[in-house]
Rosetta silent file (secondary structure, phi, psi, omega in degrees, C-alpha in Angstrom):
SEQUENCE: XXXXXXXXXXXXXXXXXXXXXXXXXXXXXXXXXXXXXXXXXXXXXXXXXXXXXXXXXXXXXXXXXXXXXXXXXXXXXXXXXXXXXXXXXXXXXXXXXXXXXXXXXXXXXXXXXXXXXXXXXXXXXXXXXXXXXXXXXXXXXXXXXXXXXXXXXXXXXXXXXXXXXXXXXXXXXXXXXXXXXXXXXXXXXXXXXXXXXXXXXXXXXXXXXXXXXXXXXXXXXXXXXXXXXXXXXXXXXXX
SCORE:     score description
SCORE:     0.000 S_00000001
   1 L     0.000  -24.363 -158.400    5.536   37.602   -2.675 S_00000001
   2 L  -123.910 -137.555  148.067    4.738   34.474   -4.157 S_00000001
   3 L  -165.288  139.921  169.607    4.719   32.742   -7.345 S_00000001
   4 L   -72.695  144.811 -172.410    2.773   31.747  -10.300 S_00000001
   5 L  -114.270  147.098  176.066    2.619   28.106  -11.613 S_00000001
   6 L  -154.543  160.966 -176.099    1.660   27.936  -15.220 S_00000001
   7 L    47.635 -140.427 -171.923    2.666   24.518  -17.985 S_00000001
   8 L  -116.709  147.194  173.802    5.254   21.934  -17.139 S_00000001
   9 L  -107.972  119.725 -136.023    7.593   21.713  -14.367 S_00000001
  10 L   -67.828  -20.018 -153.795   10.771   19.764  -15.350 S_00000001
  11 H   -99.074   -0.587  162.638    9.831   17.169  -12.248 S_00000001
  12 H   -71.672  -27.836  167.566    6.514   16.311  -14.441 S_00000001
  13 H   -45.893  -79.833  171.099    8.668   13.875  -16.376 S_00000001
  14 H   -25.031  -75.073 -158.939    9.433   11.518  -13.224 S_00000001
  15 H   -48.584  -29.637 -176.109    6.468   12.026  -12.324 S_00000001
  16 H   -69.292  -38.893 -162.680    4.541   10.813  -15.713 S_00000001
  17 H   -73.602  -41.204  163.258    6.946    8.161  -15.701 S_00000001
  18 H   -49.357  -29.643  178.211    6.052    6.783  -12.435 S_00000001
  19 H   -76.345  -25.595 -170.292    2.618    6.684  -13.053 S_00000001
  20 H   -51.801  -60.767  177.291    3.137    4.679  -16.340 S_00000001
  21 H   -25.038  -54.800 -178.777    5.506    2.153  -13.763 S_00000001
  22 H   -90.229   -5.162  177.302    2.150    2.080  -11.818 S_00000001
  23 H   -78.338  -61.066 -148.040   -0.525    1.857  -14.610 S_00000001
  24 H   -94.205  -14.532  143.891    1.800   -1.305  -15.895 S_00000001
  25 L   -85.895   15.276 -173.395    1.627   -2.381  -11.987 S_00000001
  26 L  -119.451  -25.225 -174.689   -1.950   -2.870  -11.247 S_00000001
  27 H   -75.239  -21.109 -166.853   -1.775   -4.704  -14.939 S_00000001
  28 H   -72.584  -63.491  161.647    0.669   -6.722  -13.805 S_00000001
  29 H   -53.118  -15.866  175.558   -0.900   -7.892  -10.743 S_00000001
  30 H   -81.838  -54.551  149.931   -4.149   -8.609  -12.163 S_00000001
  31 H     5.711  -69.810 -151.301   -2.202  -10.825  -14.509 S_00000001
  32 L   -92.098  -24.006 -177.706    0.168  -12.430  -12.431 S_00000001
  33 H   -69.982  -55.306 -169.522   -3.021  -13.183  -10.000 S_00000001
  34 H   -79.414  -22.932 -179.683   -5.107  -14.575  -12.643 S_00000001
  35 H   -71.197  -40.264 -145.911   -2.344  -16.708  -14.184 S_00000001
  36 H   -87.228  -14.266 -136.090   -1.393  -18.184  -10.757 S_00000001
  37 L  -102.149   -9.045  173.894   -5.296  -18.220   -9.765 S_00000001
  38 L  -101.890   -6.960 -177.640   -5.298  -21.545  -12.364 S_00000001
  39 L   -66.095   73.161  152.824   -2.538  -23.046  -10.920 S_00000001
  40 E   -16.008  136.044  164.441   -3.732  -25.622   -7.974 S_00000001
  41 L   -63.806  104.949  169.730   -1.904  -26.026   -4.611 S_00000001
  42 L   -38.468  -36.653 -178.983   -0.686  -30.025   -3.653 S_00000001
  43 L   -50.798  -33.058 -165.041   -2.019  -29.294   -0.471 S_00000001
  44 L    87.192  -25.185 -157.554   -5.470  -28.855   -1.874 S_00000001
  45 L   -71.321  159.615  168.575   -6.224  -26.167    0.713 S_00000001
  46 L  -100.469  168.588  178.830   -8.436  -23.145   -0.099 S_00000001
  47 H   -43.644  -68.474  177.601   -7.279  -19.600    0.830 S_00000001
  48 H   -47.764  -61.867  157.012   -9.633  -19.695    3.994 S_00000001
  49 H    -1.702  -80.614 -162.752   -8.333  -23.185    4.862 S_00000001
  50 H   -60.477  -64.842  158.303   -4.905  -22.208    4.911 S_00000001
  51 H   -11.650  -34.971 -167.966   -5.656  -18.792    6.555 S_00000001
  52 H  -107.228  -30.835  169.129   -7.344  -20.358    9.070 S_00000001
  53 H  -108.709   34.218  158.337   -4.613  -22.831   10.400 S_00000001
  54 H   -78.183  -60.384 -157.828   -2.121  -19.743    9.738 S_00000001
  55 H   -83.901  -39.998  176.118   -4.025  -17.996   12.393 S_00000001
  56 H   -73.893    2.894 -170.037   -4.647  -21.019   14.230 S_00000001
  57 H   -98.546  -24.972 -168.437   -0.687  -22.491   14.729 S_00000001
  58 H   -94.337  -12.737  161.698   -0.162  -18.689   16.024 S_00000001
  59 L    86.109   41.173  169.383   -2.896  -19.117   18.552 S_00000001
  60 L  -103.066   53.922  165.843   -5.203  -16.275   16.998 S_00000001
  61 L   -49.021  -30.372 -169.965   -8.188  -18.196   17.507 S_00000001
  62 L  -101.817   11.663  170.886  -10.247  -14.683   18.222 S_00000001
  63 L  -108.666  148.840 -169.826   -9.169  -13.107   14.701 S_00000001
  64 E   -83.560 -168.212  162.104  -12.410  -14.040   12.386 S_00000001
  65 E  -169.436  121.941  176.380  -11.627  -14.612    8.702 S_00000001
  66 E  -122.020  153.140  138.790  -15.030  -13.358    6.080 S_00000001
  67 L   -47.685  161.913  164.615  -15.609  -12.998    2.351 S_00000001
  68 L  -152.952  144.186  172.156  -15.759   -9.806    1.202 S_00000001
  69 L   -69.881  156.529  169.130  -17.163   -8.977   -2.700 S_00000001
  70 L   129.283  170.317  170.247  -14.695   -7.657   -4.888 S_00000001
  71 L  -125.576  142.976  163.237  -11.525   -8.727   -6.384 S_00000001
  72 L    65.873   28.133 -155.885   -8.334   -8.538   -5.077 S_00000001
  73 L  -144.042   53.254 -165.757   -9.715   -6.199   -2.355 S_00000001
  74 L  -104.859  141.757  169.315   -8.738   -9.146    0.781 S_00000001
  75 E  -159.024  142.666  164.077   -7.587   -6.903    3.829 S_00000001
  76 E  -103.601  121.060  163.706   -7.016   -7.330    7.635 S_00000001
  77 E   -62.523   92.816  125.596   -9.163   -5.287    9.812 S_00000001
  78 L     8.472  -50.572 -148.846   -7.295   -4.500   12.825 S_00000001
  79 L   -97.133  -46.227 -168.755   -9.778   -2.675   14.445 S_00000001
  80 L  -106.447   -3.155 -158.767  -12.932   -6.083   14.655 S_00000001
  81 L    32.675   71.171 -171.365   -9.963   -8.229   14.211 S_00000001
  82 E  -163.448  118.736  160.024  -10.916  -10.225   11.074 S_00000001
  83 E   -51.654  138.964  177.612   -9.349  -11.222    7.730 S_00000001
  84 E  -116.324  110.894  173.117  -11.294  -10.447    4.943 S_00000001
  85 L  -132.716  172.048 -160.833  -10.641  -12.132    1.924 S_00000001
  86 L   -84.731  151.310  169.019  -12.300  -11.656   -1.698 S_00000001
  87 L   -20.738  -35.203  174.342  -14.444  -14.149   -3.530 S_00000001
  88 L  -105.318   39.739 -169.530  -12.030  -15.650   -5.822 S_00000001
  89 L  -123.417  -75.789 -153.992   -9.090  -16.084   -2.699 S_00000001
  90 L   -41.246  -16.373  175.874  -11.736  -17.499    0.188 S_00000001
  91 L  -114.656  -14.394 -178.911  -12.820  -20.690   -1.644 S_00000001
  92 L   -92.961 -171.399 -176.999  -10.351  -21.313   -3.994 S_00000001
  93 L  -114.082   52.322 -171.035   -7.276  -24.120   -4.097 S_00000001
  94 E  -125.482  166.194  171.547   -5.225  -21.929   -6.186 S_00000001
  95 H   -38.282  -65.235 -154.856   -1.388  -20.593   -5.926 S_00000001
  96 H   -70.164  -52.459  164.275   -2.650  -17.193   -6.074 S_00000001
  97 H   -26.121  -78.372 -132.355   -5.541  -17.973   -3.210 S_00000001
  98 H   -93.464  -21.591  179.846   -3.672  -19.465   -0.468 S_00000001
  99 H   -72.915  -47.939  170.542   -0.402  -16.433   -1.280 S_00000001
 100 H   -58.060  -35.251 -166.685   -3.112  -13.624   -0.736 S_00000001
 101 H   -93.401  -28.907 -178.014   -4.961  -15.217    2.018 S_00000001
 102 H   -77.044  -45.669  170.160   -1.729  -16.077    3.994 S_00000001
 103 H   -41.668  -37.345 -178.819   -0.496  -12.531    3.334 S_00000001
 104 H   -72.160  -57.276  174.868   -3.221  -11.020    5.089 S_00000001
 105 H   -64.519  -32.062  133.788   -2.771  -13.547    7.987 S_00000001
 106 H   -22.539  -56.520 -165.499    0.978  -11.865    8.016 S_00000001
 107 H   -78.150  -66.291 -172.119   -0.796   -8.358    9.125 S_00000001
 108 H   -37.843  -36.790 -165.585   -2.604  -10.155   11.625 S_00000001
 109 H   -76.368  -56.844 -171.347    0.657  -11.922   13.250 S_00000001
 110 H   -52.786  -57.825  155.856    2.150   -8.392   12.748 S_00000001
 111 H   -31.709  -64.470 -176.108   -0.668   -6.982   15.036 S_00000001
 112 H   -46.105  -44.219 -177.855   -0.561   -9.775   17.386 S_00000001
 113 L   -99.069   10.220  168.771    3.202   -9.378   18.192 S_00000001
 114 L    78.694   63.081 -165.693    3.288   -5.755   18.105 S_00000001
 115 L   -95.631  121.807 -155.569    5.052   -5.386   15.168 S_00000001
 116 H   -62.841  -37.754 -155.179    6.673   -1.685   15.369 S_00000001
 117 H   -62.537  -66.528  177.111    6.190   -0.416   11.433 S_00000001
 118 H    -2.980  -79.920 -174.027    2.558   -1.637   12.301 S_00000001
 119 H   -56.316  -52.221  165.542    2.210    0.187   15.198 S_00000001
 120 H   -13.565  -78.956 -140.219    3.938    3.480   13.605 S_00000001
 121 H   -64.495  -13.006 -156.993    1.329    3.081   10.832 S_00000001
 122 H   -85.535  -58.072 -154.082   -1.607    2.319   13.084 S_00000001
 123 H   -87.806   22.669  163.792   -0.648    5.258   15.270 S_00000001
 124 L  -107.792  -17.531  159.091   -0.277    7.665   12.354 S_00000001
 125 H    -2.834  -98.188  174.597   -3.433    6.779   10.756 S_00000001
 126 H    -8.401  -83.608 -171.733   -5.714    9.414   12.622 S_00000001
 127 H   -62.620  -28.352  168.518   -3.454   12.725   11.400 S_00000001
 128 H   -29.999  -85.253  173.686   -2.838   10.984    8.208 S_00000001
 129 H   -29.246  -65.142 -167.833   -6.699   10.426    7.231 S_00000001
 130 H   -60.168  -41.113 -160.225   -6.793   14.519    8.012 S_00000001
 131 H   -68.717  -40.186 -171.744   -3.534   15.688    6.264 S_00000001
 132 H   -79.246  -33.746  150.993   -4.499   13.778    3.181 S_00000001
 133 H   -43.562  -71.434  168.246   -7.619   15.678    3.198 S_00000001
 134 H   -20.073  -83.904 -167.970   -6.426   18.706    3.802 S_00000001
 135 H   -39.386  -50.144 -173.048   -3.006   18.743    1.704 S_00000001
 136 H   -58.980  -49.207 -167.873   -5.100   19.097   -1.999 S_00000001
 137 H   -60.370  -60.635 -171.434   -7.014   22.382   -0.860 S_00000001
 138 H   -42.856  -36.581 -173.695   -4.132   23.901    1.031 S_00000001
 139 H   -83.933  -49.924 -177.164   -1.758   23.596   -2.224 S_00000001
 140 H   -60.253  -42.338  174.088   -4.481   24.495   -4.665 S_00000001
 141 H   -30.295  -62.172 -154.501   -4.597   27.375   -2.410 S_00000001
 142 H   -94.019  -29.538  162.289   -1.239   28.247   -2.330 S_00000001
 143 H   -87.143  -19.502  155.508   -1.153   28.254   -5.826 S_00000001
 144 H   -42.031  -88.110 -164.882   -4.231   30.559   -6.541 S_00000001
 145 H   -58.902  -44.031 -120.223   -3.384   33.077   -3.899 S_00000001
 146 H  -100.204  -70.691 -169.395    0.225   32.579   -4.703 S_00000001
 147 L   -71.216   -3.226  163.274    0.154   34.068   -7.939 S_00000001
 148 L   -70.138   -0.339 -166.647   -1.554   36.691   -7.088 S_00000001
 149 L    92.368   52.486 -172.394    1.317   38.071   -4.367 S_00000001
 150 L  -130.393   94.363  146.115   -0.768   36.859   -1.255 S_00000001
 151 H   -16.943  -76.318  166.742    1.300   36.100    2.103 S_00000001
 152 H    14.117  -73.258 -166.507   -1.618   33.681    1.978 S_00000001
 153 H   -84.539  -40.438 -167.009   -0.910   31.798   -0.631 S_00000001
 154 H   -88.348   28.978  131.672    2.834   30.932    0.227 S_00000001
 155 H   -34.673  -81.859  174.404    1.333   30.309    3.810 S_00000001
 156 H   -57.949  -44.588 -175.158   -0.975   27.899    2.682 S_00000001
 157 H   -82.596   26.677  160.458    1.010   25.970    0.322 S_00000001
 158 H   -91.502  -55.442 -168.915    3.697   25.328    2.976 S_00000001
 159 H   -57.483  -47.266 -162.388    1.226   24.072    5.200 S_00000001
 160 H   -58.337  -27.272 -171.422   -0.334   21.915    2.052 S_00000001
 161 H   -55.834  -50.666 -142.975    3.874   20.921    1.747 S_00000001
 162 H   -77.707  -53.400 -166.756    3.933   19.687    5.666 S_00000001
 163 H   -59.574  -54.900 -167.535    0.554   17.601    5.340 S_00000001
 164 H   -45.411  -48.833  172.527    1.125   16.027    2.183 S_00000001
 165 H   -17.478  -66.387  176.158    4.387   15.329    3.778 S_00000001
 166 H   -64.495  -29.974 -174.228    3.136   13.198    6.314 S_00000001
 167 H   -69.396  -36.150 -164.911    0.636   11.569    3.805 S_00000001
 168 H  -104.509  -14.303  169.623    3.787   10.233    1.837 S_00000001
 169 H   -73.274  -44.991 -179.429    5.521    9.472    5.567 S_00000001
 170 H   -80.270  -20.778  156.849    2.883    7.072    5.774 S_00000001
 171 H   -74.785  -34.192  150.825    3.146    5.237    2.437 S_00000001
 172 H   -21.421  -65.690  171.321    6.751    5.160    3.409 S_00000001
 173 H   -57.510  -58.461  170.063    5.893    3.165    7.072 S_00000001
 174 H   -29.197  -66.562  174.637    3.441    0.994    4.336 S_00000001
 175 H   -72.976  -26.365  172.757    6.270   -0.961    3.012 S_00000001
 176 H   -88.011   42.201  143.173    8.119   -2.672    4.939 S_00000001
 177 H   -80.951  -58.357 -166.729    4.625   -3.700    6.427 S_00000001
 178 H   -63.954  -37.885  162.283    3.641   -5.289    3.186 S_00000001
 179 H   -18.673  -90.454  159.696    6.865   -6.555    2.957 S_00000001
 180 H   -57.991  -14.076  147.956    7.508   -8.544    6.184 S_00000001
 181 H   -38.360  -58.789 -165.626    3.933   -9.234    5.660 S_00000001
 182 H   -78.772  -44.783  162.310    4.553  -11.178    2.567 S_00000001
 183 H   -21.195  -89.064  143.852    7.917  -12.197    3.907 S_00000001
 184 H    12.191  -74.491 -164.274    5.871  -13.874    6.840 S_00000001
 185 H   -71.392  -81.753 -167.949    3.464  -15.466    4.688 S_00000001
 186 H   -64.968  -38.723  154.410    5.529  -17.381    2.232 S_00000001
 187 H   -58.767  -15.698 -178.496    7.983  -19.082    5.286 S_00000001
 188 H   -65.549  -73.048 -166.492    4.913  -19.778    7.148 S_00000001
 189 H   -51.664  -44.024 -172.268    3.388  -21.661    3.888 S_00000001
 190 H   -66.924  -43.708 -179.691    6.424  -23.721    3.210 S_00000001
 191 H   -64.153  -44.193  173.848    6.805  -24.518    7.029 S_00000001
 192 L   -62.663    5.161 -178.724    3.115  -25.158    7.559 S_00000001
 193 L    75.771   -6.461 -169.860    3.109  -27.258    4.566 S_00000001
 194 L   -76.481  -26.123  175.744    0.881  -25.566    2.482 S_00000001
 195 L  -159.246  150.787 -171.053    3.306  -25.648   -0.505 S_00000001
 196 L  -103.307  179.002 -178.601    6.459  -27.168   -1.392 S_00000001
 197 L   -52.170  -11.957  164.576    9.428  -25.885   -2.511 S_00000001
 198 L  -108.804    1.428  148.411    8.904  -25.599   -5.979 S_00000001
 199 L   -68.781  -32.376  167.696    5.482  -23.911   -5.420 S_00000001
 200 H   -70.460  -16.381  153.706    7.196  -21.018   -3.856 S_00000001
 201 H   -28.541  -66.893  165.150    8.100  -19.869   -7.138 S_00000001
 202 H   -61.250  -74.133 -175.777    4.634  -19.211   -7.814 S_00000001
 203 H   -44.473  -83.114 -174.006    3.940  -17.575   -4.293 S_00000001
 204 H   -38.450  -29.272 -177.735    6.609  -15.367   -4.925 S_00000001
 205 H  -103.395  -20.067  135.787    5.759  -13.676   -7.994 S_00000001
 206 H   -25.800  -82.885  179.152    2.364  -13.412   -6.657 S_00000001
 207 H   -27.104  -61.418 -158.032    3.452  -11.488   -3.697 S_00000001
 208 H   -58.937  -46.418  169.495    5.865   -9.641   -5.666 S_00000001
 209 H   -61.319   14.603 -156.618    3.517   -8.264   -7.987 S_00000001
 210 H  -124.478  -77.830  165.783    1.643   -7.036   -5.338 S_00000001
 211 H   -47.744  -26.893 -153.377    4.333   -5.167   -3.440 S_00000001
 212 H   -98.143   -0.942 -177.581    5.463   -3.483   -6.838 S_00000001
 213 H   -66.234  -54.772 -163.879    1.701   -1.824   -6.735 S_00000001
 214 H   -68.795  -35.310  153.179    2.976   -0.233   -3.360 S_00000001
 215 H   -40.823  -49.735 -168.781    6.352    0.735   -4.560 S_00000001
 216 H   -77.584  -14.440 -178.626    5.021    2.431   -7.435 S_00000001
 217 H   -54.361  -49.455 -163.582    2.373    4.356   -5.424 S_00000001
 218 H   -65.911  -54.503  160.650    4.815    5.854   -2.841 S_00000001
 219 H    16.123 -102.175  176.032    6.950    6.718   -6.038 S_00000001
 220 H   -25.218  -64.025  160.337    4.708    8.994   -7.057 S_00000001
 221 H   -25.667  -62.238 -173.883    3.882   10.354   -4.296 S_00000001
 222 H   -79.127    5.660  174.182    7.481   10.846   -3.235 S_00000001
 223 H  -114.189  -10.760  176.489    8.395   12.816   -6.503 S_00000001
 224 H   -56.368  -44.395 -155.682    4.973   14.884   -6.225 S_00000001
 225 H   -68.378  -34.039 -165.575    6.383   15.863   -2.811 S_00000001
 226 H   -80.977  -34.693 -173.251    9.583   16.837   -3.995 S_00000001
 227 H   -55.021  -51.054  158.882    8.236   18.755   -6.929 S_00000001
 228 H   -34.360  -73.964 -168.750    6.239   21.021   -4.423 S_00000001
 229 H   -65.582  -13.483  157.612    9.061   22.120   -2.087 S_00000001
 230 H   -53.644  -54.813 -179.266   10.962   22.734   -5.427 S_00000001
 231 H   -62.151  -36.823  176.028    8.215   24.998   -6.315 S_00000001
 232 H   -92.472  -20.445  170.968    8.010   26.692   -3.298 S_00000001
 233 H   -60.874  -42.876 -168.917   11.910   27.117   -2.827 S_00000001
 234 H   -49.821  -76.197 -154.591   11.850   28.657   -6.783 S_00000001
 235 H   -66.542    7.137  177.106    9.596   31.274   -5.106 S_00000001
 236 H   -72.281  -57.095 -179.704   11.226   32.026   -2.047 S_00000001
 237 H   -58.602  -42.077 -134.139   14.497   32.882   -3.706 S_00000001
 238 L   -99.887   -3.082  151.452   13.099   34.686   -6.808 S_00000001
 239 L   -55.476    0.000    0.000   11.547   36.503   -3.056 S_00000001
């Protein structure tokens, strides 16, 4: 009724390849972070500085802005309204400082004005958070029971298709947040003064290396997805 999965599936190549693409993106970004993190701003400002009259020129007086420990692990809360940024962004005067801390202060802005991808991703959370839960057992499932002949199994691993689905809808909706986030963030700094035009250089490969984290994630993701509904089409026909 079903089908057995056993070895490699021709769609593990992509897939291997992508992760290397994302192994050699989180290196990249630590990198490109740490190089720019010696670089000083002319402004002088520190990440919270600038962050803080980023939020204030937009008249977000009521979003907070905290440390948080950690590296590289600066977020906007939504939900308490408050920037978070990490230890080496909130105090320092560095390239990489004031492009991370303004970035963040993007997602806020996005929030403030209703930005639609935003909302999408906001209001997709909820089933997300379950589906991504879900989606491992349901597959694992579907491949157990599956090879045994079990209505079951190609049951479940349909369902495990349709969750995951959404789980990879929503890293989808992700980028052009972080995008126009970062987008945001670097005209803001040049208008606001924070850096001049030959300083955006620097901001920019910051950013970028940042964004190519998200790209490679969704990748993955998005050839894992396909490789499933391959897998379950093989056994439908061979049905």
């Amino acid at each position: 009724m079903f089908f057995g999965y056993g070895g490699l599936h021709w769609m593990d190549i992509p897939i291997l390849l992508a992760f290397g693409l994302s192994i050699w993106a989180q290196f990249r970004v630590s990198g490109t972070f740490n190089r720019w993190s010696e670089v000083p701003t002319s402004s002088g400002l520190t990440g919270y500085e600038a962050a803080r009259r980023m939020l204030d020129s937009h008249g977000l007086y009521d979003v907070k802005i905290e440390p948080v420990q950690g590296t590289l692990s600066d977020h906007y809360d939504p939900i308490h309204k408050v920037v978070r940024l990490s230890e080496p962004v909130y105090g320092s005067r560095s390239i990489s400082a004031i492009s991370v801390a303004c970035h963040e202060v993007g997602h806020a802005i996005q929030h403030s004005v209703s930005y639609p991808m935003l909302v999408l991703r906001h209001r997709m959370f909820p089933l997300v958070n379950f589906a991504s839960g879900v989606a491992p057992f349901l597959i694992l499932a579907g491949l157990i029971f599956g090879g045994l002949g079990s209505v079951f199994g190609s049951t479940a691993f349909m369902l495990g298709i349709i969750f995951f689905a959404a789980a990879v809808a929503f890293q989808v909706v992700t980028l052009p947040v972080e995008f126009d986030a970062s987008n945001r963030a670097r005209q803001l700094m040049i208008s606001e003064g924070f850096i001049t035009n030959s300083e955006e250089h620097g901001v920019a490969k910051v950013l970028n290396a940042a964004a190519l984290t998200y790209v490679a994630a969704t990748l993955i993701s998005v050839l894992q997805l396909l490789k499933f509904i391959m897998i379950f089409l093989s056994s439908q026909n061979r049905d």
